[in-house]
N, C-alpha and C positions, 0 to 999 in steps of 0.2 A: 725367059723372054720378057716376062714382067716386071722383072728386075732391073734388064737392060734399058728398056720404055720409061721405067722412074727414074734411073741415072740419067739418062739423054733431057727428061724435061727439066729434073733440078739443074742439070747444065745450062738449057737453055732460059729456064726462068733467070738463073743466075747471072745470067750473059746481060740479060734485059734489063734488071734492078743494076748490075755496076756498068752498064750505058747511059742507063738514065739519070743514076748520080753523080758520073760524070757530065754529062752536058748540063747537069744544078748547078755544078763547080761551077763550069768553064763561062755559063752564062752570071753567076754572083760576082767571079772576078772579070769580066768582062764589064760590070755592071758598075764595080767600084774604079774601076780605072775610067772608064765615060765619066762619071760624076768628078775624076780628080782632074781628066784631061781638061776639064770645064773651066779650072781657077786662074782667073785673071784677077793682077791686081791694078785698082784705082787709087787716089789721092785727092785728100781733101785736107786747107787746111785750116790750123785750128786756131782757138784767142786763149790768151792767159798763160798758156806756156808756149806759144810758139815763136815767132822770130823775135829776135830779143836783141835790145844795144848794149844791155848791164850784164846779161847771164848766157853761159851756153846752156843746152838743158841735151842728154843724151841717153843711150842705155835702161830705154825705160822697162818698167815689168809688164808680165801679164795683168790685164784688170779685173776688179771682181766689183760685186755689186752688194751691198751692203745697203738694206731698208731705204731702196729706191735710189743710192748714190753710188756713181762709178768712184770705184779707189784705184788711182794708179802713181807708184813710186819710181824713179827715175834719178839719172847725176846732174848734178848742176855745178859748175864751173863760174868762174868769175872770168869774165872777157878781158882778157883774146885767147885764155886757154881752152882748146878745142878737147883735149886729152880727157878721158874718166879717171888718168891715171893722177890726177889733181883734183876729183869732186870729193862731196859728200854727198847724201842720199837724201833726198826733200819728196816731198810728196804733192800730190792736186786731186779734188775732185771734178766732178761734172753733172750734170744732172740731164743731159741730151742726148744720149749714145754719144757722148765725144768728141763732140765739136767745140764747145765750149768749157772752158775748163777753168779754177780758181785756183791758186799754188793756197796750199796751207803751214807751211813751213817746213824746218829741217824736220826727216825723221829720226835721221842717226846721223851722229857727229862722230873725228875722229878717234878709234880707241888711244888706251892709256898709253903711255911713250914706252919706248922698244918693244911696244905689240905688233903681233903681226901687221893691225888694219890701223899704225899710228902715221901713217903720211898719207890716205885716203880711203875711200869707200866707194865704193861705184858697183855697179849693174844689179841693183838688187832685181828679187821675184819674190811672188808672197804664195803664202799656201795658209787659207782656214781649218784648220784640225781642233775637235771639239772643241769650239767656241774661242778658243784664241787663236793669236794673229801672228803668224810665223814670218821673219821675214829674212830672204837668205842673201848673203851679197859679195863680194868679192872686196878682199883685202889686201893694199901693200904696205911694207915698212918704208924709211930710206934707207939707202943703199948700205948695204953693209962695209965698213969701212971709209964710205965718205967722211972727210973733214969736217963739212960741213953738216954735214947730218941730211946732206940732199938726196932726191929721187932721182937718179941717172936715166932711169929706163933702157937698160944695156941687157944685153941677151945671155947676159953670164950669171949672176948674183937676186936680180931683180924676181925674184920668183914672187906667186900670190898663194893665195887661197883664200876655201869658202868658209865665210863666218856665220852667225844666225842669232838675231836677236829675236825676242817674243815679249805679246801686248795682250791687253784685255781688250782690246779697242783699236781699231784700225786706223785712228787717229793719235795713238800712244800713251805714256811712253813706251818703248821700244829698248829693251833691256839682254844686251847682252847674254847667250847662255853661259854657264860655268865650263862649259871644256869646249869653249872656243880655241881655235876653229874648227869644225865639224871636218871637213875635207882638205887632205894638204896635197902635195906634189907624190908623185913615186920617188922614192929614193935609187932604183934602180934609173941609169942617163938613157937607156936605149928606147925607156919606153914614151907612148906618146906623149902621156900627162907628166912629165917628169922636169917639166920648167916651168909652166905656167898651168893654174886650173881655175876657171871663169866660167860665168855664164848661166846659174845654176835656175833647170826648170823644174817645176814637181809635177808630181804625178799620184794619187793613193792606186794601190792596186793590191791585189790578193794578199788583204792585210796588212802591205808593208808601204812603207815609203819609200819613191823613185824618186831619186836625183839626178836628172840627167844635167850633164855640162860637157865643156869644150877643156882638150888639155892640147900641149903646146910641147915638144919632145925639147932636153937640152941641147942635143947633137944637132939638134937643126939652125940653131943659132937664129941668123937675121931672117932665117927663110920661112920661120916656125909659122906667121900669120897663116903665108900660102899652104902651110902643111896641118892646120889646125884636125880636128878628129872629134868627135862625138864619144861621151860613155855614161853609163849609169851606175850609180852607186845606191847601194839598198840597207833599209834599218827598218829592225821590227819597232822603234820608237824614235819619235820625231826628232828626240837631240840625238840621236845617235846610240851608240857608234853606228857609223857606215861602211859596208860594206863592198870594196869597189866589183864590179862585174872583170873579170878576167880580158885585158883589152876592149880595143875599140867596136864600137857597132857601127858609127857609120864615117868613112872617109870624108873629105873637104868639106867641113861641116862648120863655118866660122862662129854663124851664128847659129844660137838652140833655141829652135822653136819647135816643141812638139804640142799636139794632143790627141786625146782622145776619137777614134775612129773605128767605128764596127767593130768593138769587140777590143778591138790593139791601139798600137799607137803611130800617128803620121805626125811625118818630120821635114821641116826643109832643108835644106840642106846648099847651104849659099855658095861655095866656091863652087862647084858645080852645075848649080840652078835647077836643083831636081828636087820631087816630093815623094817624097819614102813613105815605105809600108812596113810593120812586122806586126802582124798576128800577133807575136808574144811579146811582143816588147821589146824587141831585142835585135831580131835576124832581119835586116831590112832588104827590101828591094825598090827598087826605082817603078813610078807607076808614072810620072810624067817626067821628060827633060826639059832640056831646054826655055826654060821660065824667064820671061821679060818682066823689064822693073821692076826686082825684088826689094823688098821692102829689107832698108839696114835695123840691125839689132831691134827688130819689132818684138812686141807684145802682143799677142790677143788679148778680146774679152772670152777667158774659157770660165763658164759657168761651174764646171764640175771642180775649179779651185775654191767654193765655196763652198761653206760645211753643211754639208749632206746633202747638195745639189748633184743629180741622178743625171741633169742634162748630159750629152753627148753630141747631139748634132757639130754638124763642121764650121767652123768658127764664121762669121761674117765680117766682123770689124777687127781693127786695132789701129795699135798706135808705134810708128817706129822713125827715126832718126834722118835727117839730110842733116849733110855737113859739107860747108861750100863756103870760098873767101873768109875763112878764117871764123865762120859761124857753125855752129850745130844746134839744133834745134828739131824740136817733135812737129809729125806731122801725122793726120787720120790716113789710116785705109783700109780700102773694102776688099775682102778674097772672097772673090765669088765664081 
């Protein structure tokens, strides 16, 4: 009978300890979805790179903060060319959370000829890893077989990938690694990054480096933009080699903008207009839809791209693209 009496209460104690940590659950994630349902975006805009008669400016990175100065890199184009798939990579600082900004020059010009990144450079992102200045960007050749040695931008031949130069100095120079480029295309057609790969955000985590970017499938041909995909690629050492993650993590994902969030990583996710979640990094789910006036190919200011900033909170500002009547150009905004 004694026995029976101690079975029934460990039941019932047990009933009560996995109720209660279920409603811990349900009210934490309850609790992160209220704080995401929260984010709206504003627009403010900015001087020294913004609307411009000589330059488009487009594509910019995340910012970091360096001994009181905002660093942020970006494409610049000679007008009327609206395309990244014609910049190089220049840089600005700021000194006001981002309203006011000074261009400091090119960062990175085009690589050496029939390199991968010899007809352009565009959308860089930068990541601090012990004391130097990483910086990752997207490369194309001309076309393979043009006569003229032109950039077609055709959905057949036109492939990219990710490159990465490194600096002592956030202001440079900015030097190529040796087994550039770090990320190329799949060689398999069917898969999603197997014609274009762009867009590359970091991330440090459990020792390793995350590279999350956008790929672009061959088989999709003209339609690939609307079919873009999310993935990450992992390396215990900042050049490499990388490791890609086994497909995609998150569908119509044009542009990548992730960070840092309770522990995991949140992500936008633009053809769609949702804000993702995965705990691990990886397995996302939808925690808001339907998102008005998404900011194009934005940057944050994320803190924890600076070396050995601990920060995490959720991003407040950045900086990301209008492109209208034949202009592109950067403009600030608030995600709050």
């Amino acid at each position: 009978m004694r026995q029976l009496k101690l079975v029934i209460t460990i039941i019932f104690v047990s009933l009560i300890t996995f109720c209660n940590t279920a409603k811990k659950e349900n009210k934490k994630a309850k609790e992160l979805t209220t704080e995401i349902n929260d984010v709206k975006f504003t627009y403010q805009n900015i001087t020294g790179v913004g609307v411009d008669s000589v330059y488009n400016r487009r594509d910019n990175s995340d910012i970091i903060k360096v001994k009181g100065t905002y660093y942020m890199w970006y494409t610049r184009m000679d007008s009327p060319t609206t395309s990244g798939y014609w910049g190089t990579i220049w840089y600005a600082t700021s000194q006001d959370d981002g309203y006011t900004w000074k261009e400091q020059g090119m960062a990175l010009g085009l690589g050496k000829e029939d390199a991968f990144d010899s007809h352009a450079v565009f959308t860089p992102n930068i990541l601090v890893y012990n004391n130097k200045y990483y910086l990752y960007y997207t490369g194309v050749k001309p076309t393979p077989g043009n006569k003229n040695k032109e950039f077609e931008n055709n959905s057949e031949t036109d492939i990219t990938a990710i490159g990465l130069a490194v600096s002592d100095s956030p202001d440079g120079p900015f030097v190529r690694v040796e087994n550039n480029p770090v990320l190329e295309i799949s060689t398999v057609d069917s898969d999603f990054d197997s014609f274009r790969i762009d867009d590359a955000s970091l991330l440090v985590r459990d020792e390793k480096i995350w590279l999350f970017y956008k790929g672009r499938s061959f088989v999709d041909g003209k339609k690939g933009p609307q079919k873009t995909k999310m993935s990450v690629a992992y390396a215990k050492h900042i050049k490499g080699p990388y490791k890609k993650h086994n497909g995609a993590l998150l569908d119509k994902s044009h542009e990548v903008l992730i960070w840092q969030k309770d522990g995991g990583v949140a992500s936008l996710a633009s053809i769609n207009a949702t804000i993702n979640y995965a705990k691990d990094g990886e397995h996302f789910t939808v925690l808001q839809e339907r998102l008005k006036k998404i900011p194009k190919a934005p940057g944050l200011y994320r803190p924890h791209l600076e070396n050995g900033n601990l920060t995490t909170e959720i991003p407040g500002w950045g900086i990301s693209m209008i492109q209208k009547k034949g202009l592109a150009y950067l403009v600030r905004f608030e995600m709050k």
